[in-house]
VEXVEX-356047 format. One record per residue (C-alpha): x, z negated, y negated. Coordinates in nm, 3 decimals, padded with zeros to 5 digits. Each point is the difference from the previous one (the first is absolute). Layout:
BEGIN
node X->X | Z->Z | Y->Y $
...
***
This chain:
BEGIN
node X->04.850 | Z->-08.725 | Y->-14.552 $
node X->00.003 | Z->00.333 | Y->00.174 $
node X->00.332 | Z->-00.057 | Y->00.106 $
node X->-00.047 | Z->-00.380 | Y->00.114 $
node X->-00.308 | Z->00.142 | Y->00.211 $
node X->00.232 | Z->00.258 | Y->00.154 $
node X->00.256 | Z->-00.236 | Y->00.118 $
node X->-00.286 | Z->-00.209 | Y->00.188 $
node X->-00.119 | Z->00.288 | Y->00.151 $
node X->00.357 | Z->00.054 | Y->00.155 $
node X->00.064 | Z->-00.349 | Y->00.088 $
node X->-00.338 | Z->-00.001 | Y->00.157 $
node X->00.072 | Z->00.331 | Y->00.176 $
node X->00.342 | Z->-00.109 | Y->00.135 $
node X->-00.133 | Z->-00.295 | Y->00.139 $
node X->-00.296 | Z->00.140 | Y->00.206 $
node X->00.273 | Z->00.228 | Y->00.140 $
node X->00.241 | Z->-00.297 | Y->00.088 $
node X->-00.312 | Z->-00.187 | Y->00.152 $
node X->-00.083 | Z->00.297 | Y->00.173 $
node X->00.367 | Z->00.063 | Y->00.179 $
node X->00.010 | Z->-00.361 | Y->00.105 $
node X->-00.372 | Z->00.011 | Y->00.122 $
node X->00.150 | Z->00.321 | Y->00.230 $
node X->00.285 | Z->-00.230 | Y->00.098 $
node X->-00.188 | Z->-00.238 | Y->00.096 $
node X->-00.232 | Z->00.221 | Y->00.171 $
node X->00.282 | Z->00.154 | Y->00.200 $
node X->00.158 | Z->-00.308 | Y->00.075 $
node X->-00.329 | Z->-00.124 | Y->00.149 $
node X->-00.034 | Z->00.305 | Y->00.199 $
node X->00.377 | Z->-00.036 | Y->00.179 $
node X->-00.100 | Z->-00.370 | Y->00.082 $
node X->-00.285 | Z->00.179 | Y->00.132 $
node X->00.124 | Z->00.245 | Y->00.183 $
node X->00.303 | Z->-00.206 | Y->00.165 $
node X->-00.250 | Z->-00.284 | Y->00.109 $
node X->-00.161 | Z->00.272 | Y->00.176 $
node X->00.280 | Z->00.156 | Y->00.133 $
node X->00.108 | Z->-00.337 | Y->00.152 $
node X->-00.316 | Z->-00.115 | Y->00.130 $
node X->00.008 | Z->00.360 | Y->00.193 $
node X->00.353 | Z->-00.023 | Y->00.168 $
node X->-00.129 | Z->-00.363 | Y->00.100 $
node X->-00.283 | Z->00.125 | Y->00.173 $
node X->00.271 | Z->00.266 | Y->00.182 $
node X->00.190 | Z->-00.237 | Y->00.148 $
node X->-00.308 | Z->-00.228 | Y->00.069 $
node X->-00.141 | Z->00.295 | Y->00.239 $
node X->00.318 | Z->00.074 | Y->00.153 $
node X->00.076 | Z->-00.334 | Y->00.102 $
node X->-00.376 | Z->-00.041 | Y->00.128 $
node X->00.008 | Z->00.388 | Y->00.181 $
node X->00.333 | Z->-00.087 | Y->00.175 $
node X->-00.179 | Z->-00.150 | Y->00.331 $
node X->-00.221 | Z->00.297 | Y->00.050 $
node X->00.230 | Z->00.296 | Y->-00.132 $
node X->-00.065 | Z->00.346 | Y->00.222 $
node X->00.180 | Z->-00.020 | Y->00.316 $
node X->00.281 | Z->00.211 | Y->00.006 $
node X->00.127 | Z->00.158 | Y->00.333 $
node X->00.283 | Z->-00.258 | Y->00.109 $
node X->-00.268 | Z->-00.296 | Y->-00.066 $
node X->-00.235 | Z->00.239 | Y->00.264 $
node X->00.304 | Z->-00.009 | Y->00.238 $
node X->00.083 | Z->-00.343 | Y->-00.044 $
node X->-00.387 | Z->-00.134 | Y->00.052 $
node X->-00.050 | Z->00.279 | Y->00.294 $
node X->00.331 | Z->-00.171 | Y->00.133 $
node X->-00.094 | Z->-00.368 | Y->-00.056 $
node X->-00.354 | Z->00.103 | Y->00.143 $
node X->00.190 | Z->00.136 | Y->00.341 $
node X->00.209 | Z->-00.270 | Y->00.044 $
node X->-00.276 | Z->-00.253 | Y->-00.021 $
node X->-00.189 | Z->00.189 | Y->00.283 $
node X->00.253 | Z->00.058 | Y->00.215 $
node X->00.108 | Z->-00.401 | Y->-00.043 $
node X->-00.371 | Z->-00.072 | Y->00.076 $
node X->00.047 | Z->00.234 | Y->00.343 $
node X->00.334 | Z->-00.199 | Y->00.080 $
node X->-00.205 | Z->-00.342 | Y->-00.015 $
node X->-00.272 | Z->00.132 | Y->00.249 $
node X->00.248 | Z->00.129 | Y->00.238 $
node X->00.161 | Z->-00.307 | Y->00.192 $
node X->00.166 | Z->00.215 | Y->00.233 $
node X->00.284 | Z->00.021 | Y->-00.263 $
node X->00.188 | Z->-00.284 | Y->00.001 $
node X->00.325 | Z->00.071 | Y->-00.252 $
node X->-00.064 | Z->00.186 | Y->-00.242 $
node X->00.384 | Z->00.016 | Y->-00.127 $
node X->00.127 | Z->00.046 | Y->00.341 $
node X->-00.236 | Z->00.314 | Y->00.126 $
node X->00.088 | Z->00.313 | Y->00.002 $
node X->-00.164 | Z->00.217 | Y->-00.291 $
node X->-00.189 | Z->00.341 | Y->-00.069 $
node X->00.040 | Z->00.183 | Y->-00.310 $
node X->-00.324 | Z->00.151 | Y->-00.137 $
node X->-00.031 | Z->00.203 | Y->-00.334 $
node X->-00.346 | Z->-00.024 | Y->-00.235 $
node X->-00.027 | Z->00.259 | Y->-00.236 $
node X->-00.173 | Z->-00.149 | Y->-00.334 $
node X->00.045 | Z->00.278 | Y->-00.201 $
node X->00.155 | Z->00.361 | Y->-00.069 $
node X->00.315 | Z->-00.164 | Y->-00.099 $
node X->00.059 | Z->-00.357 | Y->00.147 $
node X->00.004 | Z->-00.071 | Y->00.424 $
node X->00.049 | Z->-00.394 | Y->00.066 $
node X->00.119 | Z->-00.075 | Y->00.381 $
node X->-00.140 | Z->-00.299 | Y->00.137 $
node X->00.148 | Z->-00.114 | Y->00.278 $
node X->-00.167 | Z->-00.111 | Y->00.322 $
node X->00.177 | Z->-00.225 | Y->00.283 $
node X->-00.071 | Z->00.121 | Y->00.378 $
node X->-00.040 | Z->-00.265 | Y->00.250 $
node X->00.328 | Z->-00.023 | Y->00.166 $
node X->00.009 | Z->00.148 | Y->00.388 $
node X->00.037 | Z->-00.344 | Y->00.193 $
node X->00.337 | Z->00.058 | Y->00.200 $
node X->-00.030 | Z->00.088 | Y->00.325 $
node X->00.087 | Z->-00.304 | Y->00.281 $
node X->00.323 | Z->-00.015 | Y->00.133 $
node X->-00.097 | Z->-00.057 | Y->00.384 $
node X->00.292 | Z->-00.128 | Y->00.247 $
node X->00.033 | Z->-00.080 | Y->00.321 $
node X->00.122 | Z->-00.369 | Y->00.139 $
node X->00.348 | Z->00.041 | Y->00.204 $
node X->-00.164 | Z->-00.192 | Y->00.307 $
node X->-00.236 | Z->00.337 | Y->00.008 $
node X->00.235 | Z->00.276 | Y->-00.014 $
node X->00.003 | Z->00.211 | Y->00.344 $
node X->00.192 | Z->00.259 | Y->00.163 $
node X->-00.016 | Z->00.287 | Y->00.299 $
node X->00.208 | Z->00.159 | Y->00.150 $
node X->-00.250 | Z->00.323 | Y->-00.091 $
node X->-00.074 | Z->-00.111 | Y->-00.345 $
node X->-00.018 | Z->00.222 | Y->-00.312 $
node X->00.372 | Z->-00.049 | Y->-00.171 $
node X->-00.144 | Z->00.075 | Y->-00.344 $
node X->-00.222 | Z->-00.250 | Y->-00.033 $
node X->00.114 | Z->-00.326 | Y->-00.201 $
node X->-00.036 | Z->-00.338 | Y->00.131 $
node X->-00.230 | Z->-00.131 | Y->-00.259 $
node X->00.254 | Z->-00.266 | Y->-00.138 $
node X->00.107 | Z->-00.073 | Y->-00.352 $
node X->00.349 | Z->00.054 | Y->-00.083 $
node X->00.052 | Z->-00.387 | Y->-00.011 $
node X->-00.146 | Z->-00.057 | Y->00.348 $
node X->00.205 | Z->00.324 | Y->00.171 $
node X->00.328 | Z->-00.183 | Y->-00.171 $
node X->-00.106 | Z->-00.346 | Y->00.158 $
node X->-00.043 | Z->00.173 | Y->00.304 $
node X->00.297 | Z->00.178 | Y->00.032 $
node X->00.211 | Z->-00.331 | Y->-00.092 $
node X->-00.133 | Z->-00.134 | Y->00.296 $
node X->00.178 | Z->00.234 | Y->00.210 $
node X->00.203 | Z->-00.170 | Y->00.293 $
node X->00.206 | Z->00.271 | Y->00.102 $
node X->00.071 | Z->00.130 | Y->-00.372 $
node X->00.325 | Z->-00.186 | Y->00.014 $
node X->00.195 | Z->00.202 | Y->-00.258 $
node X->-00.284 | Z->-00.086 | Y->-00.217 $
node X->-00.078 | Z->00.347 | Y->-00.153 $
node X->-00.375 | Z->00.055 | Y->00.096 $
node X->-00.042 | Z->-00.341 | Y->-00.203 $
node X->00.236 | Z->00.138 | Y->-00.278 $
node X->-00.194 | Z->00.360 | Y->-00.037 $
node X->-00.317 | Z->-00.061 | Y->00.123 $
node X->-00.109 | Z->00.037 | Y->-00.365 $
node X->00.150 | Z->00.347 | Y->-00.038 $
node X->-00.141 | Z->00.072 | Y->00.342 $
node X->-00.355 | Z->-00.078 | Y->-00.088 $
node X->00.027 | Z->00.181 | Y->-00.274 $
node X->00.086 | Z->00.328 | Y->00.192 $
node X->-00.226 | Z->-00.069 | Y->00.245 $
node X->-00.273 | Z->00.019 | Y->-00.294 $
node X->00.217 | Z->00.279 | Y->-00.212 $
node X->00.008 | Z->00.232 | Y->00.304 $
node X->-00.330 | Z->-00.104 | Y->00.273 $
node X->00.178 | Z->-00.208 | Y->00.274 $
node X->-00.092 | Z->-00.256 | Y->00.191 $
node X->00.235 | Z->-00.304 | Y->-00.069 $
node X->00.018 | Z->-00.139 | Y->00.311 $
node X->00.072 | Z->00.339 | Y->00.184 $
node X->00.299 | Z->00.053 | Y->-00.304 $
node X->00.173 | Z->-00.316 | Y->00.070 $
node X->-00.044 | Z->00.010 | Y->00.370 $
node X->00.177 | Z->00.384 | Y->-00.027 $
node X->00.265 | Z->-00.141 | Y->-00.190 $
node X->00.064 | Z->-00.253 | Y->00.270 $
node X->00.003 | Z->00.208 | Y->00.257 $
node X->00.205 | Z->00.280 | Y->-00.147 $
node X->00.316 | Z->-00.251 | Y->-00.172 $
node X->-00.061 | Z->-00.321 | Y->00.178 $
node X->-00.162 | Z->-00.338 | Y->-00.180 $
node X->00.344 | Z->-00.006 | Y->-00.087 $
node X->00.069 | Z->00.277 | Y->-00.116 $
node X->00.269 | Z->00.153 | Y->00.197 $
node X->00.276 | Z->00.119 | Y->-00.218 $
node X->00.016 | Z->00.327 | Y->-00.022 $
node X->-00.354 | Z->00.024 | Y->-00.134 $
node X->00.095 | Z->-00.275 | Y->-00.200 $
node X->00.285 | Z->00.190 | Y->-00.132 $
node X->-00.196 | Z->00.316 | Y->-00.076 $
node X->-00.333 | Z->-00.201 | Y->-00.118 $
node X->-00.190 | Z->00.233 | Y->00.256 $
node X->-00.234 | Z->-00.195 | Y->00.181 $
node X->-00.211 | Z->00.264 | Y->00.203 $
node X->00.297 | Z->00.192 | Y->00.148 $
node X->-00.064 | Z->00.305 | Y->-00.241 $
node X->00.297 | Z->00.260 | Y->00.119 $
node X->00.190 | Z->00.292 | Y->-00.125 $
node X->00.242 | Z->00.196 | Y->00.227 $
node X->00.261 | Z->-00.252 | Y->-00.070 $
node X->-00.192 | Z->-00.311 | Y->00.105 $
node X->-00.192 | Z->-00.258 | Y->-00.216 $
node X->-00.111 | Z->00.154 | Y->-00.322 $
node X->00.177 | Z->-00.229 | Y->-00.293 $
node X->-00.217 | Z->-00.154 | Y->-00.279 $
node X->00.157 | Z->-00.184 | Y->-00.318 $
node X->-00.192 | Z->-00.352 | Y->00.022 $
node X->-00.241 | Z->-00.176 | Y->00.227 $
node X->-00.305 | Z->00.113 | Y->-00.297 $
node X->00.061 | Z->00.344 | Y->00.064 $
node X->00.033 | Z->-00.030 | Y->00.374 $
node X->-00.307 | Z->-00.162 | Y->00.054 $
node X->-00.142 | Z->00.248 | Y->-00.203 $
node X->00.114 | Z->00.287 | Y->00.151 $
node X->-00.148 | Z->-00.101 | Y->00.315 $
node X->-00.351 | Z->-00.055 | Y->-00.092 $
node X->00.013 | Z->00.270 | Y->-00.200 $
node X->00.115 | Z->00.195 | Y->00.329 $
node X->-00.279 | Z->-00.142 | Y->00.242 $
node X->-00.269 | Z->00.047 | Y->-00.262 $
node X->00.113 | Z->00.388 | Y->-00.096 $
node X->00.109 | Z->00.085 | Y->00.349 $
node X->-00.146 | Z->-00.197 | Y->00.271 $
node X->-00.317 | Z->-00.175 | Y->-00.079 $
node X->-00.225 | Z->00.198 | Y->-00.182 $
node X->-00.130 | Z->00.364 | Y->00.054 $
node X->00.201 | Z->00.307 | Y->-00.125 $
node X->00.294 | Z->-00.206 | Y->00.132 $
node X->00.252 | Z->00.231 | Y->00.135 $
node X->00.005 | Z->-00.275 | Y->00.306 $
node X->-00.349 | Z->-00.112 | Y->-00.031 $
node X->-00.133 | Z->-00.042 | Y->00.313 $
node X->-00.283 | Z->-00.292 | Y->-00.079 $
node X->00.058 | Z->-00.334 | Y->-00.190 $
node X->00.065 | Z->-00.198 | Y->00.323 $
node X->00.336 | Z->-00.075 | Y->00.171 $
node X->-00.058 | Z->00.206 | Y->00.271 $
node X->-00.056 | Z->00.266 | Y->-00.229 $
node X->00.304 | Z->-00.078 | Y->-00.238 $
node X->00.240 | Z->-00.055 | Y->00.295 $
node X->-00.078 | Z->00.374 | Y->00.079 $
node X->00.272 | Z->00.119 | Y->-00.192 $
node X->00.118 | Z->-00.307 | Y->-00.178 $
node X->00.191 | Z->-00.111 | Y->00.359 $
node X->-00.121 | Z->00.190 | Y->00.284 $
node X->00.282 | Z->-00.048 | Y->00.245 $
node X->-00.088 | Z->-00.361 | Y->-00.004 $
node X->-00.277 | Z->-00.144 | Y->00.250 $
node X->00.065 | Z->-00.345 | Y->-00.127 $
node X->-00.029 | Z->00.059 | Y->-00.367 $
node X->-00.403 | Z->-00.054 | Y->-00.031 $
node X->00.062 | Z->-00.305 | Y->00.195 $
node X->00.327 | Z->-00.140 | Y->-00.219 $
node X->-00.193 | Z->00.063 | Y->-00.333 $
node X->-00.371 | Z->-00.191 | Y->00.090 $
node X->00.275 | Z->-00.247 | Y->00.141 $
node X->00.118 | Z->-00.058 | Y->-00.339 $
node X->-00.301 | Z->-00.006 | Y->-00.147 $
node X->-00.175 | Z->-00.260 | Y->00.202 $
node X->00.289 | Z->-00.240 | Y->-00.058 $
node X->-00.054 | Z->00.029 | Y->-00.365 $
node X->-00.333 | Z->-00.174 | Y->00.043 $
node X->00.044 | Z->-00.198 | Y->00.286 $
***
């Protein structure tokens, strides 16, 4: 009996102790459902509040730069639209200006000038170009290239044709160097000839430059003509000439060809006959 008792009391014992292990299972088992529902209902509300603080997150210094820069450009677009003086705004000239924003970051903006409006081009009509015998020799006609080379193929008595064939290059001398046009082509005339008498032909020197042997020689009719402009302007026509003696040709004949009496005469000659 003692003994049947006994055995009761073991079984009895060793199944408390089983029920109590699986109530402690059962109890931890509950507590790691527990634990990872709470654990996922946290990282949920993470990501809920980044996605929801991403609009408003602290400005960092290249968003400052970036809003500072938008702001600037907007206000200096808003100046553009009051200003109608501007006109093109791809086509202006522009002004580079730096804004500092911060210690570390300078943004140039850049601003367009109003262009300079190009000064007028103002010529005068062949039918009002004058000459004296007294005039200033360094003063230009007025005309535009185009009209002088009109003119000059007009020329009756150019019957070699080469005022017609340089009066290009002569214009452009005449501008290069300060000479009146009409006093450079009526020297030229009166020196070789309208046609060009040969041995200034020969040695492309048109002015009667000399040397101690004669006509001074010059490779091509370009560097001929320009030799002798260069000569009247350096020499002849303007002061610290070594033969300046005023800008007139009474004043160039001086030393240019003072044996001659006739020479003022022969070279207004020529130069009336180029407008007439």
């Amino acid at each position: 009996m003692n003994e049947s008792n006994g055995r009761k009391t073991l079984i009895s014992v060793k199944v408390s102790t089983l029920l109590l292990i699986l109530l402690v299972i059962i109890v931890l088992i509950v507590i790691g459902i527990v634990i990872a529902n709470q654990t996922k209902k946290n990282n949920d509300e993470i990501n809920n509040t980044k996605v929801t603080n991403t609009p408003s997150e602290e400005p960092t210094e290249n968003n400052i730069v970036r809003d500072n820069w938008e702001d600037v450009q907007t206000e200096n677009d808003s100046s553009y639209n009051r200003d109608s003086s501007v006109s093109s705004r791809s086509s202006a000239p522009r002004e580079k200006i730096q804004v500092v924003l911060s210690d570390k970051e300078n943004v140039e903006i850049i601003h367009e000038k109003e262009p300079e409006p190009e000064p007028e081009v103002v010529t005068t009509p062949i039918e009002e170009v004058t000459i004296s015998k007294d005039m200033d020799l360094t003063v230009r006609t007025g005309l535009s290239r185009d009209d002088f080379i009109k003119l000059m193929s007009g020329v009756e008595q150019d019957t070699s044709n080469f005022f017609e064939e340089n009066a290009g290059l002569i214009y452009d001398l005449c501008e290069k160097y300060g000479l009146n046009e009409i006093f450079f082509c009526g020297l030229i005339s009166a020196e070789s000839g309208w046609t060009i008498a040969s041995n200034h032909r020969s040695t492309h020197n048109y002015i009667s430059l000399m040397s101690g042997s004669g006509l001074i020689r010059f490779d091509s009719v370009e560097s001929g003509l320009e030799k002798a402009a260069e000569t009247l302007h350096n020499n002849y026509l303007y002061p610290g000439g070594k033969f300046y003696y005023g800008p007139t040709l009474a004043g160039m004949k001086t030393r240019f060809c003072p044996a001659s009496s006739t020479w003022v005469n022969l070279v207004y000659q020529r130069m009336s006959q180029i407008l007439n």
